[in-house]
N, C-alpha and C positions, 0 to 999 in steps of 0.2 A: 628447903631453905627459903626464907621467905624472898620475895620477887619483888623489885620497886621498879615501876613502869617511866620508859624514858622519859625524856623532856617532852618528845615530839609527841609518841602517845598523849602524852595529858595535852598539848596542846591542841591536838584534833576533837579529844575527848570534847574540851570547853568550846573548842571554838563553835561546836554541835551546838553550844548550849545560847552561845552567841547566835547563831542563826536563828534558833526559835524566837530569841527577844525580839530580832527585828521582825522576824515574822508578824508577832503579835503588834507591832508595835507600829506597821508601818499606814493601817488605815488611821491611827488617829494621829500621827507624824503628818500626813496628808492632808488631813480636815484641819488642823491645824495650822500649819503652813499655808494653808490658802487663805483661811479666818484671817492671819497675820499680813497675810501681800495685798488681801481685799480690803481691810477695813471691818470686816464682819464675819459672821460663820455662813460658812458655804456650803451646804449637804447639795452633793451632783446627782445624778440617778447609780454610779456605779464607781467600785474602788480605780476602774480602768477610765473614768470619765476626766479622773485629774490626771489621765495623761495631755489634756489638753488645757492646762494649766500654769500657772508659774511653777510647779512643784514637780512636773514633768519629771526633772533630772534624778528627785528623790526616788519617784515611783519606776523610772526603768533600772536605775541603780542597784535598786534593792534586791528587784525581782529578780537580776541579771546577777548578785551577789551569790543569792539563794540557790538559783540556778547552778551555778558553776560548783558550788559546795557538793548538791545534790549528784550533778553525775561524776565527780570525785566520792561520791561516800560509798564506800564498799564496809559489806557484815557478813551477814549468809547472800548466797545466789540469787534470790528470790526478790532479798532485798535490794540488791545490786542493779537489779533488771529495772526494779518499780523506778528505783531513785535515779536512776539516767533517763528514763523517759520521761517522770517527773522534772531533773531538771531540764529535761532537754524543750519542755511545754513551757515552763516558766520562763525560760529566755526569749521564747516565741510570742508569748504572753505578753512579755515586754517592749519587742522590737515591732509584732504588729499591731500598731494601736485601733480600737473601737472607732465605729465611723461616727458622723457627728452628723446632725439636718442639714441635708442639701448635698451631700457628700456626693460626687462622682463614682460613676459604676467601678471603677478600679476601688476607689476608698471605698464602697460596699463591700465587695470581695472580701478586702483586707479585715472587714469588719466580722464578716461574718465567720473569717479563718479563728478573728480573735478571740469571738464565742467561742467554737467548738473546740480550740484549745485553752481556752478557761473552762469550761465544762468538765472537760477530759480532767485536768491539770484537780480539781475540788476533788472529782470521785477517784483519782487515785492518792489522795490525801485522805480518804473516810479507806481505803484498803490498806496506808500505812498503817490507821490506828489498830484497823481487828490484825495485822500480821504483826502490830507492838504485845496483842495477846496471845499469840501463837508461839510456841517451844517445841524442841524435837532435836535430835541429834545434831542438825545442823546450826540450827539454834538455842543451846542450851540455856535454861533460864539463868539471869544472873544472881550471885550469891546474895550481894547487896541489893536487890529489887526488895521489896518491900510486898507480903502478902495482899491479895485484894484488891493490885490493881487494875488484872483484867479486866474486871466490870468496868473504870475510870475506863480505859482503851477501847474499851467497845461501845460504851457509852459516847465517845467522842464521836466516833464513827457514826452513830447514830445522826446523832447531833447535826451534822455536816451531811447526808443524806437528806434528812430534812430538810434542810436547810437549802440545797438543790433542789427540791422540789419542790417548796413556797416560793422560789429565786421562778421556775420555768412556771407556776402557776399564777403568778403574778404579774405577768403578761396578760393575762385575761381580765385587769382589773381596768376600767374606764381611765384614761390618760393623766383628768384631774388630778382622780386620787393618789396615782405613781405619783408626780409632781409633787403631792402635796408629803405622802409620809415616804417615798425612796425604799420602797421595800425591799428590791434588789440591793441595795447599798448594806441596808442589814442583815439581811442575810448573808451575803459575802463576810462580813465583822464576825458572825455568830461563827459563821462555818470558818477562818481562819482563827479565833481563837478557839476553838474548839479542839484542833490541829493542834496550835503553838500549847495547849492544857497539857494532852498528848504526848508530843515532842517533846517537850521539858523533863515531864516524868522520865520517859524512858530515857531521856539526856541524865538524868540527876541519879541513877541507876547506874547507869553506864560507867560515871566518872567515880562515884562511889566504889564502884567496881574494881577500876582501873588503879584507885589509890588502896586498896584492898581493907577499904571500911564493908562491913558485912552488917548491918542490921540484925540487931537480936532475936525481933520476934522472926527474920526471913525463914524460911524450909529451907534447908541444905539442899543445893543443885550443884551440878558440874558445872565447875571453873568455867569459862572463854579462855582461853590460852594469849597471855597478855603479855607483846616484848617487853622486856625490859633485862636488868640484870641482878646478882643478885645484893645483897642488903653486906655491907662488909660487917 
């Protein structure tokens, strides 16, 4: 008998979907916001640099939004694990801010905890995209996914790997040039929409799913087993 999934299912389903938008949406929310309180556009060296900002409230807000959704999101096990440690760096991401010039040996510290938990926090964000292409008993593909997006998922992943590694190689560039084009700043842009590309799909999949639209060209997989009740 066919299956219509609760109110609450669909409302988790979107509000996933919810999340990614700000996701993508929250560096230029930022650049933005600062352009507006400045008088002008303001590119800082890094998305964490407008936490010292007027825009402060947006940038821990969000992270800390994101954060909480993330160690609330449960799927398979695996995924369970990433997305608590994920949110659990994001919140961390947000509460310890980047240190600024001249900063006291305490604000180094703190500075330096907020690298290595933004580090961490990107390259478990290139591991959600290849485990968005991973299927197996525990993760059954979904019926409504759409063939061929593994590539888009591992592709992202790609993308934000890179994207990490032009961010720690660009440290080596002469202080000017950082100044002058903010290569970390893009890189972070590149590498969270790369994610939010990611996250959407397999969000738009999901909910697809859960309202039981199947896509015609999809391969037939096993269900997700999805509450709800049935269709009177």
């Amino acid at each position: 008998m066919p299956v219509r999934p609760s109110q609450d299912a669909l409302t988790v389903r979107r509000l996933r979907l919810g999340v990614g938008v700000l996701g993508i949406a929250l560096p230029f929310l930022l650049i933005a916001g600062e352009a507006v309180r400045a008088g002008r556009l303001v590119l800082l060296d890094s998305i964490s640099a407008y936490y010292h900002t007027g825009v402060r409230d947006v940038l821990v807000g969000s992270m800390c939004a994101i954060g909480v959704f993330l160690l609330c999101y449960r799927y398979a096990r695996i995924d369970d694990v990433l997305s608590t440690i994920a949110g659990a760096l994001s919140i961390l991401v947000a509460l310890l801010p980047a240190a600024t010039a001249g900063a006291d040996a305490t604000d180094r510290l703190i500075g330096r905890l907020h690298q290595v938990f933004a580090a961490a926090l990107f390259l478990l964000l290139a591991a959600f995209c290849f485990l968005f292409a991973r299927s197996g008993p525990s993760r059954p593909r979904l019926a409504a996914e759409k063939p061929g997006r593994d590539p888009l998922y591992r592709g992202c992943g790609v993308v934000i790997l890179v994207a990490v590694g032009l961010a720690l190689a660009s440290n080596a560039l002469p202080a000017a040039t950082r100044d002058a084009v903010r290569p970390l700043l893009w890189c972070e842009i590149v590498a969270v929409l790369a994610f939010g590309v990611a996250w959407l799909a397999k969000g738009q999949a999901i909910v697809r799913d859960a309202v039981g639209v199947v896509d015609p060209t999809a391969v037939p997989a096993a269900r997700v087993p999805t509450e709800g009740r049935p269709v009177p």
